[in-house]
Legacy VTK file of the C-alpha trace (Angstrom):
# vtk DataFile Version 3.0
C-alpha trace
ASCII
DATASET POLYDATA
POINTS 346 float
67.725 94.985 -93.729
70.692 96.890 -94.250
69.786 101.134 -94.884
72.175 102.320 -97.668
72.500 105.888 -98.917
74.438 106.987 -101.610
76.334 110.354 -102.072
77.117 110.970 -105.730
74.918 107.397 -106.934
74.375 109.524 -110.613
78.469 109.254 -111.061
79.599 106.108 -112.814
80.843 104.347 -109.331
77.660 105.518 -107.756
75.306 103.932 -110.236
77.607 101.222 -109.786
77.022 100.521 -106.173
73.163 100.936 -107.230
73.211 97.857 -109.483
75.225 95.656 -107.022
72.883 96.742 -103.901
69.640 95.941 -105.878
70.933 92.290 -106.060
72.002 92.268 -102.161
69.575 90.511 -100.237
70.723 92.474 -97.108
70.035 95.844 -98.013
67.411 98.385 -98.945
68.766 101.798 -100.939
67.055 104.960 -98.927
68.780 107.814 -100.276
70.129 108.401 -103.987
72.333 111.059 -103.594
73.480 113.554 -106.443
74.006 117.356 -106.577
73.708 117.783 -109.943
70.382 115.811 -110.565
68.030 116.724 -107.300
64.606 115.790 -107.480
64.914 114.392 -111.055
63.701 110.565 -111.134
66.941 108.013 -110.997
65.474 106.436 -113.529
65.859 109.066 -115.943
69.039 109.593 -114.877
70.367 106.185 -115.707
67.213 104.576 -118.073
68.878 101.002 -117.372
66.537 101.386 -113.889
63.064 101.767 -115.742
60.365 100.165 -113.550
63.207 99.042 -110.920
63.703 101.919 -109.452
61.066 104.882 -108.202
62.858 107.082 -106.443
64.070 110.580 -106.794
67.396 112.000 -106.278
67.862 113.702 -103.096
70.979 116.308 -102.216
74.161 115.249 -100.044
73.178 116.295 -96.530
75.034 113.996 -94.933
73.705 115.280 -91.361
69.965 114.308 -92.359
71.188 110.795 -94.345
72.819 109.434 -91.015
69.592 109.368 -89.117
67.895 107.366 -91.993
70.849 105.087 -93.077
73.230 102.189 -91.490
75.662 102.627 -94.043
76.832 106.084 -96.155
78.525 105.269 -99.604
80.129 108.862 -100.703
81.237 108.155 -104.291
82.137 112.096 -104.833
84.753 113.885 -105.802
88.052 113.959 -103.280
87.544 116.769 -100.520
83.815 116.138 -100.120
83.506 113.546 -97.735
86.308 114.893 -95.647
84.243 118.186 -95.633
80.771 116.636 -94.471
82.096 113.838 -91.679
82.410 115.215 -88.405
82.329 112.696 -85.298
78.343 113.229 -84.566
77.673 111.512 -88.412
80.176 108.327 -87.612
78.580 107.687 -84.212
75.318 107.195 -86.118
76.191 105.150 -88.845
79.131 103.576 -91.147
80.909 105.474 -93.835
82.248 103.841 -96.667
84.437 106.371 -98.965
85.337 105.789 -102.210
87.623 108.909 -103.255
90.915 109.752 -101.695
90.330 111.948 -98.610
91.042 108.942 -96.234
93.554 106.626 -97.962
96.714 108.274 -97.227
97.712 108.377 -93.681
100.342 111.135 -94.116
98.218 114.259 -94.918
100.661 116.793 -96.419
101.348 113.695 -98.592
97.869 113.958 -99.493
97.644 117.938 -99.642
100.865 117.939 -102.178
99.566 115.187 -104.328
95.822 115.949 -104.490
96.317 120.041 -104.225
93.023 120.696 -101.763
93.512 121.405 -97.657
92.056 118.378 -96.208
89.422 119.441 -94.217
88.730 116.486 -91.419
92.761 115.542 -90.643
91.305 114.170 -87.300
89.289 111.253 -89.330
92.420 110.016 -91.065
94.116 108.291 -88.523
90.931 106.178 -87.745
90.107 105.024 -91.503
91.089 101.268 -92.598
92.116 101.161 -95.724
89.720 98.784 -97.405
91.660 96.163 -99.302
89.781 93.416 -98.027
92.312 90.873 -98.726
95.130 92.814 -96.826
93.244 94.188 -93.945
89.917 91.907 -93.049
89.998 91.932 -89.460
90.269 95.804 -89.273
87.450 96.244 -91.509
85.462 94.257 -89.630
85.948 96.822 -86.792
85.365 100.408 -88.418
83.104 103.113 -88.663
85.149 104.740 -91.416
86.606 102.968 -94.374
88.915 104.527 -97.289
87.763 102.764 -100.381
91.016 101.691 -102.988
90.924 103.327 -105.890
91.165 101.275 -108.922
94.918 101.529 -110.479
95.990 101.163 -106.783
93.626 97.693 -105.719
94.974 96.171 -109.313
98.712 97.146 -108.521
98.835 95.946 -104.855
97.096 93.022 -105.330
99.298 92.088 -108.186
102.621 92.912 -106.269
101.745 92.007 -102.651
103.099 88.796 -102.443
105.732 89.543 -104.082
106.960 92.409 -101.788
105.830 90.761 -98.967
108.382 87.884 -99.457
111.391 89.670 -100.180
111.083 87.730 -103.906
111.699 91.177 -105.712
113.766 94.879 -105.274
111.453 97.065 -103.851
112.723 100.446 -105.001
113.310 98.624 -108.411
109.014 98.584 -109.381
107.828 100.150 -112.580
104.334 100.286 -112.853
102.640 100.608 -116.102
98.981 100.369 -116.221
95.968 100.874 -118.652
91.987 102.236 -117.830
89.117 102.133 -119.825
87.372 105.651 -120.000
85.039 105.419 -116.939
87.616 105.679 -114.685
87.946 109.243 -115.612
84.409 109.663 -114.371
80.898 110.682 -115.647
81.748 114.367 -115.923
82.036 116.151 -119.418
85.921 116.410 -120.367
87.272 117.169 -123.648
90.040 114.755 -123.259
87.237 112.483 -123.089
85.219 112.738 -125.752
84.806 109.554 -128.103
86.308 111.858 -130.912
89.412 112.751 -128.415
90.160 108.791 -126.989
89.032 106.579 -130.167
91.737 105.293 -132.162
94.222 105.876 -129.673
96.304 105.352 -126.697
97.832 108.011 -124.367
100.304 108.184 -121.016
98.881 110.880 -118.640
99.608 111.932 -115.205
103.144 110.774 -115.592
105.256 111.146 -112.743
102.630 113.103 -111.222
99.485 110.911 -110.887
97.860 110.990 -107.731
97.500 107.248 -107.174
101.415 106.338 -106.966
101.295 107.583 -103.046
99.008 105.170 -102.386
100.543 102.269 -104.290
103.625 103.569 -101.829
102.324 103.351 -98.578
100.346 100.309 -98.823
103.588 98.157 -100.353
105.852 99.982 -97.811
103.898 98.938 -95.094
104.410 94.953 -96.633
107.938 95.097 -96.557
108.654 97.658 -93.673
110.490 100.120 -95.891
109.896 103.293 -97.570
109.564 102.253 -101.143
109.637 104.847 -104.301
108.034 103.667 -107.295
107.775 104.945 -110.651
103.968 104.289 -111.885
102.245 105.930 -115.579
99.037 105.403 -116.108
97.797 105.340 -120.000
94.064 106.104 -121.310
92.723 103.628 -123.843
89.679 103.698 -125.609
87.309 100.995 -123.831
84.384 101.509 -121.454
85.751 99.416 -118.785
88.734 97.839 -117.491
92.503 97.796 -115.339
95.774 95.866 -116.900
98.459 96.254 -114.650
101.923 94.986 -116.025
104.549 95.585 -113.379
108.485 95.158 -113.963
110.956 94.651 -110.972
114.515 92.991 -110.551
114.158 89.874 -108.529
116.111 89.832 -105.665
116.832 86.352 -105.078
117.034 82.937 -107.258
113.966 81.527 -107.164
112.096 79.306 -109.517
108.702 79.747 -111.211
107.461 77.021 -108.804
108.262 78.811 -105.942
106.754 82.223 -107.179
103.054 80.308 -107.322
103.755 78.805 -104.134
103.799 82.084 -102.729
100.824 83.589 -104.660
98.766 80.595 -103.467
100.061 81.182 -100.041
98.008 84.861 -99.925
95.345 84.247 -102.848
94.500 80.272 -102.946
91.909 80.903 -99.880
90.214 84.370 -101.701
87.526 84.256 -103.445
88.124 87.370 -105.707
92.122 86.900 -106.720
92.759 84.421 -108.964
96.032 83.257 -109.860
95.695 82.038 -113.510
97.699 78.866 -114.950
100.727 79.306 -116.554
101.637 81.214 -119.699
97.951 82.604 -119.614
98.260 86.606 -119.111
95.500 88.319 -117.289
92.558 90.052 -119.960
90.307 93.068 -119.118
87.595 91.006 -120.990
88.004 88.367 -118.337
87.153 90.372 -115.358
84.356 92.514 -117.153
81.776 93.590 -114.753
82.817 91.104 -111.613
84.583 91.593 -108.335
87.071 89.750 -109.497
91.064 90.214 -109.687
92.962 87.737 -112.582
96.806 87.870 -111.722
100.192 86.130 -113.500
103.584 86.496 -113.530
106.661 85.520 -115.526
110.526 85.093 -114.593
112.951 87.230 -117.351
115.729 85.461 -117.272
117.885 87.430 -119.394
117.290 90.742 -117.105
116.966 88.685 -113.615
113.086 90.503 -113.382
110.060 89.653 -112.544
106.924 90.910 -114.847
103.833 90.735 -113.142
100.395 91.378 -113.942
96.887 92.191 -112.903
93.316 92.894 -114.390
90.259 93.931 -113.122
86.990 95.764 -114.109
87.924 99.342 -112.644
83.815 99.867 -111.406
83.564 96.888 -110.085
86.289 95.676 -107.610
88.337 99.101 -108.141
85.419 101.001 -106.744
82.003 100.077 -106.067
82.382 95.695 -105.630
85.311 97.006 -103.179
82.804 98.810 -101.509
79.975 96.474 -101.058
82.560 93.801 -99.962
83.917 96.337 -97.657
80.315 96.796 -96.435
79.985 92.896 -95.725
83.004 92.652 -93.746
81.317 95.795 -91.473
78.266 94.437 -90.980
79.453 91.008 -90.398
77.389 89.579 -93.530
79.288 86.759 -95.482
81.862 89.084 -97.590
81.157 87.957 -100.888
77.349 88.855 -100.514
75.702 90.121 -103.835
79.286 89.874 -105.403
79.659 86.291 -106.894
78.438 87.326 -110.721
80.193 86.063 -112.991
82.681 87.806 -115.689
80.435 89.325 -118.964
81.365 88.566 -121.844
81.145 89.271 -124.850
LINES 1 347
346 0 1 2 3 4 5 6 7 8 9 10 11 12 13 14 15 16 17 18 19 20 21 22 23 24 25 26 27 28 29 30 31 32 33 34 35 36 37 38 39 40 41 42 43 44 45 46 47 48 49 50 51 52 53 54 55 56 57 58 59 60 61 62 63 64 65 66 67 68 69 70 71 72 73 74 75 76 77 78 79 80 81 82 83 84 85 86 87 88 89 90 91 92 93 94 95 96 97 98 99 100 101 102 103 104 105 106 107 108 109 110 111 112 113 114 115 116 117 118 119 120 121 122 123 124 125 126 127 128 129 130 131 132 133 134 135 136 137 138 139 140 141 142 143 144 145 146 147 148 149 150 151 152 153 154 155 156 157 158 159 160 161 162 163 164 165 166 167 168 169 170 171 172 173 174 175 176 177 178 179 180 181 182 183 184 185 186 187 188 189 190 191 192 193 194 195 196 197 198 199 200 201 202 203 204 205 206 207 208 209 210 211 212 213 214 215 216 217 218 219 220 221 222 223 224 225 226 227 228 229 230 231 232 233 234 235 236 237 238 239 240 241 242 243 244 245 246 247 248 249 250 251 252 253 254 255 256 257 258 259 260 261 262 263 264 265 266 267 268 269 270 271 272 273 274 275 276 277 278 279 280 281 282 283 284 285 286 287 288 289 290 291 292 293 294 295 296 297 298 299 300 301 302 303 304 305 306 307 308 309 310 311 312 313 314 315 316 317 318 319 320 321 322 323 324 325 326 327 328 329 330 331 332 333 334 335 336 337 338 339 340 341 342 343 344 345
């Protein structure tokens, strides 16, 4: 069995990777991490976990969880991981984190955009970036892995392909995007309050949100060019959810045939992207609480662009499914382990 502990398991991701692990046959949950709720029963914390789970939350002493655990999932805010890993704590066991500290390779690109010092530079080389579908083999390999956020996994996976092939403009994308309310986190927000987001729809973050670098580097690297991208995020008043609709000018003739030639070229083979049939536009309510990513596209003739779009369930494979697939591919289990629920719905 498979030791897991869990920094921050009382934040929505966190409880997250608590319900997934529960159904992994592989793994056993030591350590239910959570600064704000130590020595309080989990179960009160979250009452979903009644008679399932007995423990207690414990602090974030990362030094004392890597002697007891195989794996460390740090679902905490950005600058926390970076300040607790040191070399000692990956020689002992596998970190999987799920904010931002090790996603960016650059790291006064990261220092601008998320406004802390980073506090463990010397880790960021070594990360993988874990998009499983994009980087497998590396995965497979590493003691440190930067978990996607949730706007960024939706985009890329939606525009890969297409960047990848030279079918669109690169420095042409728009990116607009939609999250459901977890996203924001667990933490009390006036912005947030069901009084504040009901009954309405909002941009935020524009031009300034912190996930566009990512979305940059990781479609830069797929087409060997620096690409600038403009990307606006909007809140809307659901629990759950990512809808990605991305514009960009095509920048070659190509038919509609030859567009889902090339998606099934990268997604036909992968379990959690799936290319949907034609005319049928990707739904939040599809994806609901599954790993998995629904993705479309459609030609514009009359503007020579390409619309494409993406949705998944922003807990699930933008955060904490991520993670336990990410987990799989370290430990050399079969990578869609504990992750094959189906879609909820209603």
């Amino acid at each position: 069995m498979i030791k897991a502990g869990i920094i921050g398991s009382t934040g929505y991701a966190g409880n997250e990777i608590v319900r997934l692990l529960l159904g992994h046959k592989d793994v056993e949950i030591v350590w239910y991490g959570s600064r704000s709720y130590i020595d309080e029963r989990y179960a009160n914390v979250y009452r979903n976990y009644f008679q399932i789970v007995d423990s207690t939350c414990l602090d974030d002493n990362m030094g004392e969880l890597c002697e007891k655990a195989d794996v460390i999932f740090t679902a905490t805010p950005q600058g926390l991981c970076a300040s607790l890993v040191n070399d000692d704590i990956l020689s002992k066991v596998k970190i999987i984190d799920l904010s931002a500290d090790f996603r960016i390779k650059d790291v006064s690109v990261y220092e601008q955009w998320y406004g802390i010092t980073h506090k463990s530079p010397q880790h960021i080389q070594e990360a993988v970036y874990g998009l499983c579908e994009l980087n497998r083999e590396q995965i497979k390999g590493a003691r440190l892995v930067a978990n996607p956020g949730c706007y960024t996994t939706c985009s890329i996976l939606s525009l890969y392909p297409a960047v990848k092939e030279g079918i669109i403009e690169p420095q042409s994308i728009i990116i607009d995007a939609k999250s459901g309310t977890s996203g924001a986190g667990r933490g009390a927000k006036v912005n947030n309050l069901y009084c504040e987001v009901n009954e309405s729809i909002k941009a935020y973050g524009v031009g300034t949100h912190r996930h566009t670098p990512e979305i940059e580097e990781q479609l830069s690297y797929a087409c060997g060019e620096d690409i600038k991208l403009i990307f606006t995020p909007h809140l809307v008043p659901m629990n759950r959810g990512i809808l990605v609709t991305a514009y960009a000018n095509l920048a070659k003739g190509v038919t509609e045939e030859e567009i889902r030639a090339v998606y099934n070229k990268y997604y036909a083979n992968e379990q959690f992207v799936r290319l949907l049939d034609k005319d049928v536009c990707p739904e939040t309510r599809w994806v609901e609480g599954s790993n998995y990513v629904d993705v479309n596209f459609k030609i514009e003739p009359r503007t020579n662009r390409l619309i494409i779009m993406g949705a998944l369930d922003n807990l699930v494979k933008g955060a904490a499914g991520q993670a336990v697939q990410n987990m799989n591919l370290v430990f050399g289990l079969q990578e869609t382990q504990g992750l094959l629920a189906a879609p909820m719905f209603p």
